[in-house]
N, C-alpha and C positions, 0 to 999 in steps of 0.2 A: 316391621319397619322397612321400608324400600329406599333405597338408596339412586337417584337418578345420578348418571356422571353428566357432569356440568357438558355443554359443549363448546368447544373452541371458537373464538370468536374467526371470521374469513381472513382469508389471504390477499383477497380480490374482492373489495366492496362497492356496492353501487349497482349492482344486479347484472353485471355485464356478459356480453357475450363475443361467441367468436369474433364476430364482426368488429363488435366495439372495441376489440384489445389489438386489431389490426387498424383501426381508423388512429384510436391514440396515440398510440408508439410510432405509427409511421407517420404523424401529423409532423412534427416535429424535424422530421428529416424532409420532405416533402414542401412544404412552408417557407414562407423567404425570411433570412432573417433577422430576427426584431430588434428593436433599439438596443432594451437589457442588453440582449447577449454579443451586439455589435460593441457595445458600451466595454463591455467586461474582456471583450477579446484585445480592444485597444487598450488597457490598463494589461493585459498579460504580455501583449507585443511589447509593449517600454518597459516591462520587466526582460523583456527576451534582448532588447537594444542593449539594456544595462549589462548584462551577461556577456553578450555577442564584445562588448567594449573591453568589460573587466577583462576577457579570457585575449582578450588581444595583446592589453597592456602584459598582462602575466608570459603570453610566449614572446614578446618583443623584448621586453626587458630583463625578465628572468623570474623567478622563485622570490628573487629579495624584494616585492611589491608587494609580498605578503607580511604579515608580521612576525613569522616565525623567527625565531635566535637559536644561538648554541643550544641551550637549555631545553628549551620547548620546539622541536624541529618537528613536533604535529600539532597541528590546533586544531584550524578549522575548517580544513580541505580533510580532516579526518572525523571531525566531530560529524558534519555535512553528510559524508560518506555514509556512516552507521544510522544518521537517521535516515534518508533517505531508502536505505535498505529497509530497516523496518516497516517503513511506511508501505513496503511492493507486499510486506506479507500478508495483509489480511485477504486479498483477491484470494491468492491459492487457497488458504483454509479454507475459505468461503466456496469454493470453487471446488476443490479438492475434498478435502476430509470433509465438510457437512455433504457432498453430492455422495460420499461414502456412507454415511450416515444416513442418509436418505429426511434431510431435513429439510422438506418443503419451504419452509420461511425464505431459503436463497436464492429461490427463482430471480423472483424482483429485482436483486441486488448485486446480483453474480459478475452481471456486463460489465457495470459501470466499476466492479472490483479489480474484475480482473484488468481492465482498462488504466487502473490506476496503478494498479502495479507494475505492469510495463513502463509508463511512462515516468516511474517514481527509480526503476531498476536503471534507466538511462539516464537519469538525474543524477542516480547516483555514481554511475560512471564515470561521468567527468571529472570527478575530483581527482581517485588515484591517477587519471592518464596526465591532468593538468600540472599535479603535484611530482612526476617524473623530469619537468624542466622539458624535455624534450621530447614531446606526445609521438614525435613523426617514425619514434625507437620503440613505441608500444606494441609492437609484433614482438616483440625479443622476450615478452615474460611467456611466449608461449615454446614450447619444445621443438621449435623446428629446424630442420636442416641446414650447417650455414657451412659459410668458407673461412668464420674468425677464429679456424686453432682449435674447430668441435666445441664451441662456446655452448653450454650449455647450464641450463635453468636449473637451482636449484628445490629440488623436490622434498627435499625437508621443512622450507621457510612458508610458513601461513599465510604471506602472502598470494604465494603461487598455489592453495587450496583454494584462495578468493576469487580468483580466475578461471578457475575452474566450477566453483559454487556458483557463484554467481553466472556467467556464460551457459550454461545449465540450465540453470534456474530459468532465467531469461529466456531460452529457447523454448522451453516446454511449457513457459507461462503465455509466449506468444503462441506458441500451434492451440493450445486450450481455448487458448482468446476465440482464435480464426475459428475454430472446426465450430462453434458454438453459432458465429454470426453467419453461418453458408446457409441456412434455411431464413435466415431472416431476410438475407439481403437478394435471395431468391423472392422473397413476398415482393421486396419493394422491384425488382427488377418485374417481374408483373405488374405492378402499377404503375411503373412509369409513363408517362408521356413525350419527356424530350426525347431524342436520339443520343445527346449524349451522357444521360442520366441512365439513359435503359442499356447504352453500354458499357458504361460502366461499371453498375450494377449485374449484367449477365457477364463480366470476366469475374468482380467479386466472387458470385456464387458458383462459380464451376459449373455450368452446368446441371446445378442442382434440380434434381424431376421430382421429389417429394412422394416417389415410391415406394413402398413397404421394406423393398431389398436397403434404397438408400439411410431409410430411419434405424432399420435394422445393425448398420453399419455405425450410423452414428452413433447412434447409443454406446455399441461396442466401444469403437473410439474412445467415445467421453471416459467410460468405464477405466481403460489403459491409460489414458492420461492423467487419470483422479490417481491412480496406484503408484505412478511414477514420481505424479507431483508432491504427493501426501510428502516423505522421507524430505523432500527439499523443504518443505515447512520448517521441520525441525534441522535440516544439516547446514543450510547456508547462514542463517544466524547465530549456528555454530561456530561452523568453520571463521565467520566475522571476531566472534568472543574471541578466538584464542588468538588472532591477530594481538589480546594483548597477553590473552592467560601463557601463553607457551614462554613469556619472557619470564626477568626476574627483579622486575620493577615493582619495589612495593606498591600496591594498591592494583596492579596488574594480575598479581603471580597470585592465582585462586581458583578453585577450582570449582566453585558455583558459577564461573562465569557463563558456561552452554546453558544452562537451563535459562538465568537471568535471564541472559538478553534474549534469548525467546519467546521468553513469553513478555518483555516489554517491544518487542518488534510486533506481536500480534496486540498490545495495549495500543500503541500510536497508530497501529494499523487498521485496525478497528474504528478509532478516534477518528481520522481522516476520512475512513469511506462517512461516516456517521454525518462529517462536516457537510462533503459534497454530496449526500442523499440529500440531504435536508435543504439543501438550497433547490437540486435539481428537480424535486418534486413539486415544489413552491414555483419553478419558472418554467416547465413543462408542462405544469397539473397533472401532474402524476399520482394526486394524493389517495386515489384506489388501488393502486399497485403497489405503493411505496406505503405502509400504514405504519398506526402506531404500534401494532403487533411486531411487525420488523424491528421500529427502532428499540421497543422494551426486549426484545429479543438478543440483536448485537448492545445491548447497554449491560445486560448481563454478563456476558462474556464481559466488556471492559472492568466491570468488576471482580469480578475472577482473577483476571492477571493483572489486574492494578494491585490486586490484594497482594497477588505470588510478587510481583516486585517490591512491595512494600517488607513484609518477611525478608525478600534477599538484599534488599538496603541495613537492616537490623542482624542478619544472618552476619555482615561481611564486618560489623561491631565486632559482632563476639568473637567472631573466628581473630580479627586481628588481636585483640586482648588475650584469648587462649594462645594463640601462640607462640607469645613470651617475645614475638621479634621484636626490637623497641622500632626499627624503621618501621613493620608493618603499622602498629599502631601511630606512631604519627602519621603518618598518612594520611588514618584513617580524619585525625584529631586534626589534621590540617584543613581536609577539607572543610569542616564544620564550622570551626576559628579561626582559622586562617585567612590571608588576604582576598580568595577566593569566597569567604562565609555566606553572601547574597547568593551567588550561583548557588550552592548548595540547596539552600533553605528554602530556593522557589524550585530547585527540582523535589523537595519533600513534599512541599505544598501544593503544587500541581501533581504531583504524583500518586502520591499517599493520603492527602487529605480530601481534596474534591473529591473524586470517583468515590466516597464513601458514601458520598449526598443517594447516589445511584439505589442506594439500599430502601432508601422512600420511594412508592409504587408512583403516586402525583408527580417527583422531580423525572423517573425511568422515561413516564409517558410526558414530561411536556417539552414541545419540542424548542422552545426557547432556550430554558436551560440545559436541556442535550447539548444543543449549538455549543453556547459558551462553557461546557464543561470539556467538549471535545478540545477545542480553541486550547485552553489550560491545560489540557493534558500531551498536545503534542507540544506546547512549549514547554511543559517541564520535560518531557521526553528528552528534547533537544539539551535543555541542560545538563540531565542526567551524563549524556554522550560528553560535555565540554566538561563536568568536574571530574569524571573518569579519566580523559583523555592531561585536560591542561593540571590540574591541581594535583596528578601525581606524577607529571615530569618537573614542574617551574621548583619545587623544590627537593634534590637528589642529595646524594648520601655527600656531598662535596659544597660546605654552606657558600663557599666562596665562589660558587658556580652558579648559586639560586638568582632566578629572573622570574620578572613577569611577564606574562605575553598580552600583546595587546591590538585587536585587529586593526587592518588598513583600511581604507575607503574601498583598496580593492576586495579585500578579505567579505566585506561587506555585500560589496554591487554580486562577488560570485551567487554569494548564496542567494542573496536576493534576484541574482538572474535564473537561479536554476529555479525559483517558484513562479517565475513568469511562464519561464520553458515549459513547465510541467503544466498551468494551467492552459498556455495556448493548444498543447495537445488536445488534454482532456477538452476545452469547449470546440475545437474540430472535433472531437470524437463525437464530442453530443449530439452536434449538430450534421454532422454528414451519415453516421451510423446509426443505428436504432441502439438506443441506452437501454431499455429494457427487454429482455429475453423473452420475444413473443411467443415461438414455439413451448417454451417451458410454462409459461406462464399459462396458455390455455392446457397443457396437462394439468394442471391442480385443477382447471378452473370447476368441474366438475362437483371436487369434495370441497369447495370451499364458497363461492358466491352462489353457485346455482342451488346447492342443497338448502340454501337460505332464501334467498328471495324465488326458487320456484320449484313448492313443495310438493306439485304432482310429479316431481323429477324427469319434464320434459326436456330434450335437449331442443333448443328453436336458437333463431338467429346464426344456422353456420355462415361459415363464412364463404362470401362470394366472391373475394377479390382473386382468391386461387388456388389451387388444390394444393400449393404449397407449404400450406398456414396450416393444418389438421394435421394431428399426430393421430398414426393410427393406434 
């Protein structure tokens, strides 16, 4: 009996070549542009007005434009925070440990990751500096040299690890970004025709000559930044959890919290690249680069760590009933029945129940209900963050102290201005840079379209636009 091993369906379908994978990707940046995306930038800008307003009223008038009280003095410049952090992690993983891994599937997906997580990492920025009251004092959580009496930061408090994780984080997420785009943006700086498109483009790419010495280097590069980056996957969503694990706030004080929220910052993170592949393939025609191999591919992983967070929702049950605290277990029992009960039950819902759908091969591959499963999951994400953060401070060990919190219009317009923020980046980024990783993308293309649609394993159609685009 012979056993044939199935083959892998492409990476790259449509039979394409060099040529073709530099006409597509650079069309886009190249191209004037269209209604859609003129449409969707002006819907991100009056998100960004709304922002640019709220954070005015907030320094103008003070902190008390928010809704926070005695009782709950974090809500939702905190809840904001922790998601938005999640949302920068799926770039690095993707980026990082699969480039470790050596999982071909990330090519396609890697830009627009890593793109997102920057831009998701300055979103989330703003909260802590806005929620200081006096943002223009934000140099002071760092260790520097002063004249007020050797004022100095303390190095115990998890806040001042977040600044450190994060600022980190941040940095080696942007040099990964840049080193990755300096052969692309060297193609288009060859193609250009204006003068000020081709200059701008030859400062982008340095200089880049697309030489054996230079690929050589890059590779290396990528290499070192993949080993650096990998630890910050796992340590800044750490160092975030114990912002509350280091207290002794029931529903805080546990010690599942590092794994949790890491592997729900790679669930939301995941969800979001998921959202924005799926549209930007549909209004680029990217749908040979971007397939449904990619999406059945990251919809596993959401499974995976939807599962691991759904366990450590059910884990922080039992742990509060073993141990006999009666506050830990209210807590627990508050959030469920408690005046907060709705928040809870759509962060189960969205969390734990949808992402199960993922386990049918038909829901993995269609990409509608991908869409709206992702949609569902970074908003129960977000709840997760507000029953964590509000439903174990509004009611504390002092009944005569219990409040509710309840947002402002400003509370509101922030968050909803930092999604404007975030998406007028990302659709500049689409549009002025190449969203898909040309250089990586013709490495596969070899083992993946050509050995299917052309079976005498000719290589034909290199590419002419410039010696920059071939990896040797």
């Amino acid at each position: 009996m012979q056993h044939v091993s199935p083959i892998r369906e492409p990476l790259v379908t449509g039979g394409k070549t060099y040529h073709d994978i530099t006409e597509d990707v650079c069309r886009q940046v190249e191209a004037k542009p269209n209604v859609r995306w003129a449409a969707a930038l002006a819907v991100a800008l009056v998100g960004l007005a709304i922002f640019i307003y709220s954070t005015y009223r907030t320094l103008w008038y003070g902190i008390g434009e928010w809704g926070l009280n005695k009782t709950v003095g974090w809500a939702w410049d905190i809840t904001n925070f922790v998601w938005w952090v999640g949302i920068g992690h799926a770039g690095t993983l993707i980026s990082a440990i699969l480039l470790l891994f050596r999982q071909k599937w990330r090519t396609s997906i890697n830009r627009a990751a890593e793109a997102m997580t920057i831009f998701a990492v300055i979103c989330a920025a703003m909260f802590p500096v806005l929620h200081m009251g006096r943002p223009w004092l934000a140099y002071w959580v760092l260790p520097l040299p002063n004249t007020f009496g050797s004022l100095w930061v303390n190095f115990n408090s998890p806040l001042l690890w977040d600044v450190f994780a994060i600022s980190t984080y941040f940095s080696v997420s942007l040099v990964f970004w840049y080193i990755g785009l300096i052969p692309d943006f060297a193609t288009i700086r060859d193609r250009a025709t204006g003068p000020i498109a081709r200059r701008a483009y030859s400062f982008l790419s340095f200089g880049w000559t697309g030489s054996a010495k230079a690929w050589s280097r890059y590779e290396t590069v990528s290499l070192i930044l993949a080993g650096l980056a990998t630890p910050l996957v796992l340590s800044v969503h750490t160092i975030v959890s114990m912002d509350f694990a280091t207290s002794v706030i029931p529903g805080w004080h546990t010690t599942i919290f590092p794994p949790y929220f890491v592997a729900g910052a790679i669930f939301s993170g995941f969800a979001m690249v998921l959202t924005l592949m799926i549209i930007t393939r549909k209004v680029f025609k990217l749908e040979d680069y971007i397939t449904l191999e990619h999406v059945e591919s990251m919809n596993k992983v959401i499974i995976l760590t939807g599962s691991i967070v759904g366990v450590a929702y059910i884990t922080e049950f039992f742990i509060a009933w073993y141990s006999g605290v009666e506050y830990e277990q209210y807590a627990f029992i508050n959030r469920a029945t408690g005046p907060y009960w709705w928040a809870y039950w759509a962060m189960m819902t969205c969390n734990v129940i949808t992402p199960q759908l993922f386990w049918f091969r038909s829901i993995r591959r269609s990409l509608t209900a991908t869409f709206i499963i992702t949609i569902f999951v970074n908003i129960g994400m977000w709840f997760e963050r507000f029953v964590i953060i509000v439903t174990s401070l509004h009611r504390d060990f002092l009944p005569s102290s219990w409040a509710m919190f309840s947002p402002t219009i400003i509370d509101i317009g922030i968050y909803v201005g930092t999604i404007g923020l975030f998406f007028t980046l990302f659709l500049l980024f689409a549009k002025f840079f190449p969203v898909i990783n040309m250089a990586e993308v013709k490495a596969i293309l070899k083992s993946s379209s050509e050995v299917k649609h052309h079976p005498h394993g000719t290589m034909h159609g290199t590419d002419k636009d410039s010696h920059t685009n071939t990896h040797p």
